[in-house]
C-alpha positions in Angstrom: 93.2 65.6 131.5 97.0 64.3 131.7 95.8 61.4 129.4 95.0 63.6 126.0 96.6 63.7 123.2 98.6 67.0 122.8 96.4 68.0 119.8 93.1 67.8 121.8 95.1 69.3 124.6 95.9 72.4 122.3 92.8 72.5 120.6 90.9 73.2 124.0 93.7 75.6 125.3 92.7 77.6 121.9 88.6 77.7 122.3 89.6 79.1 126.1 91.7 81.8 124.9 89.8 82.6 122.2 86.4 82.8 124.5 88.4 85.1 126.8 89.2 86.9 123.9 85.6 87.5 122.8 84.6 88.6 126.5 87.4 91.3 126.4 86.5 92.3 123.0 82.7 92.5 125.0 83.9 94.2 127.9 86.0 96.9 126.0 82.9 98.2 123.8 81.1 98.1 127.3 83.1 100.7 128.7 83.0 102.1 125.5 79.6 103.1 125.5 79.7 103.9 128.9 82.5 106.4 128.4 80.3 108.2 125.7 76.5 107.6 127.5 77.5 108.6 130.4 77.9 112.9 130.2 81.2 114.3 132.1 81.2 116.6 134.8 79.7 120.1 134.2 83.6 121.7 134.9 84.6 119.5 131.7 83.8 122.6 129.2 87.2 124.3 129.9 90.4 123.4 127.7 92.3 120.4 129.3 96.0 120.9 129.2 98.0 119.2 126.6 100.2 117.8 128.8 97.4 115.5 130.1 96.3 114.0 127.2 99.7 113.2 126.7 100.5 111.6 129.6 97.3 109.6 129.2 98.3 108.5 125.9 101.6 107.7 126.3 100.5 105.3 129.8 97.8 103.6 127.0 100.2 103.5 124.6 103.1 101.5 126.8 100.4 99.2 128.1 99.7 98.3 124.6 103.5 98.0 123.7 104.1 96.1 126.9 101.3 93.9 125.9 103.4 92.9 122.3 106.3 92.6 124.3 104.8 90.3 127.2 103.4 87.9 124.3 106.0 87.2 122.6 108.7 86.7 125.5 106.0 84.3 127.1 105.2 82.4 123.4 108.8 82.2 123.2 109.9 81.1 127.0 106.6 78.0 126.0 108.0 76.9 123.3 111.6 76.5 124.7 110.2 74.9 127.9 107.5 73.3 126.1 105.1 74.2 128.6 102.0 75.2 126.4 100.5 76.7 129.8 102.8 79.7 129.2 101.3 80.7 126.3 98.4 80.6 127.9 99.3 83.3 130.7 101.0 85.5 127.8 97.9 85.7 126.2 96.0 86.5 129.6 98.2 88.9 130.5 98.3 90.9 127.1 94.8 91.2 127.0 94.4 92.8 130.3 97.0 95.2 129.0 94.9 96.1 126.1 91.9 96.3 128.8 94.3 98.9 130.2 94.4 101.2 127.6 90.4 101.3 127.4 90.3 101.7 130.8 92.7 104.9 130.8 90.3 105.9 127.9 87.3 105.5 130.2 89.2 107.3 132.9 90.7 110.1 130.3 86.6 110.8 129.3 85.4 111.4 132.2 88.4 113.3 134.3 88.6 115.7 131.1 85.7 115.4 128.9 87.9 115.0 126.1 86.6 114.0 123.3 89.8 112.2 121.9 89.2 109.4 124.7 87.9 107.8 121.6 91.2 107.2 120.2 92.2 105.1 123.7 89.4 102.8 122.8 90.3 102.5 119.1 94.1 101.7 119.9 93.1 99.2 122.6 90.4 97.6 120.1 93.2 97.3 117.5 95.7 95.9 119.9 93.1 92.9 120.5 92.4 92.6 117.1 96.5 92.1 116.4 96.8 89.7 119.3 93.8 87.2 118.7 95.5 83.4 120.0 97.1 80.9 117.4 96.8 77.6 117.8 100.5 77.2 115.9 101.9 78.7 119.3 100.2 76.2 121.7 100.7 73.7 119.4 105.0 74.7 118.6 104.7 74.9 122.6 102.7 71.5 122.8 105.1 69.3 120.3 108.4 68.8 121.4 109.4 65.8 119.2 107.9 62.8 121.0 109.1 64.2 124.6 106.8 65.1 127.3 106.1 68.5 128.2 105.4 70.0 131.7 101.7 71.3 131.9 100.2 73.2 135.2 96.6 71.5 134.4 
């Protein structure tokens, strides 16, 4: 694997992060439909306090922010280091950050019955939409003008 050029070497890093890009994108409209199949609990009918929902959003909402954030630094920390592996793990990590914030929407369905849960799944699906992989990361974290680069394969 050490023996490839850097292209093929970024080329495959893409198809990776893009297939576990697909199975989040798969696992998020799972719990999707599970959040909206699956009826809350019968004491659900009563108002939920505001201050709930709010608190729910704003622990979805930092995930997603956190999940920007968390990308970037790591695209940027690759490229410096050239270690295209980095990229790699800040893509990984920001998508189980937008997972997150379906997964407090999941959890915001069924421990209120609200019915705005569907906004937590709509702002997560967004947030993987806006941070599908480029290959021009790997690749400014791959090139490094003819030097080698440090790689954890």
């Amino acid at each position: 694997m050490m023996n490839q050029p850097t292209s093929q070497l970024a080329a495959s890093r893409f198809r990776g992060l893009v297939i576990i890009w697909l199975a989040q994108i798969a696992s998020l409209v799972m719990l999707s439909v599970l959040a909206f199949v699956l009826r809350p609990s019968a004491g659900s009918d009563e108002r939920v306090p505001a201050t709930t929902l709010v608190a729910l959003a704003v622990a979805a909402l930092g995930a997603l922010a956190a999940a920007f954030f968390l990308r970037a630094r790591f695209a940027s920390r690759a490229v410096f280091e050239r270690r295209p592996d980095l990229v790699t793990t800040g893509h990984v990590i920001a998508f189980a950050l937008c997972e997150a914030c379906g997964v407090i929407g999941l959890v915001t369905r069924f421990a209120t019955g609200a019915p705005e849960a569907t906004y937590f799944f709509v702002a997560a699906l967004v947030g993987f939409l806006l941070l599908f992989p480029r290959r021009a990361q790997i690749e400014a974290a791959t090139t490094g003008g003819g030097q080698d680069f440090k790689t954890t394969l």
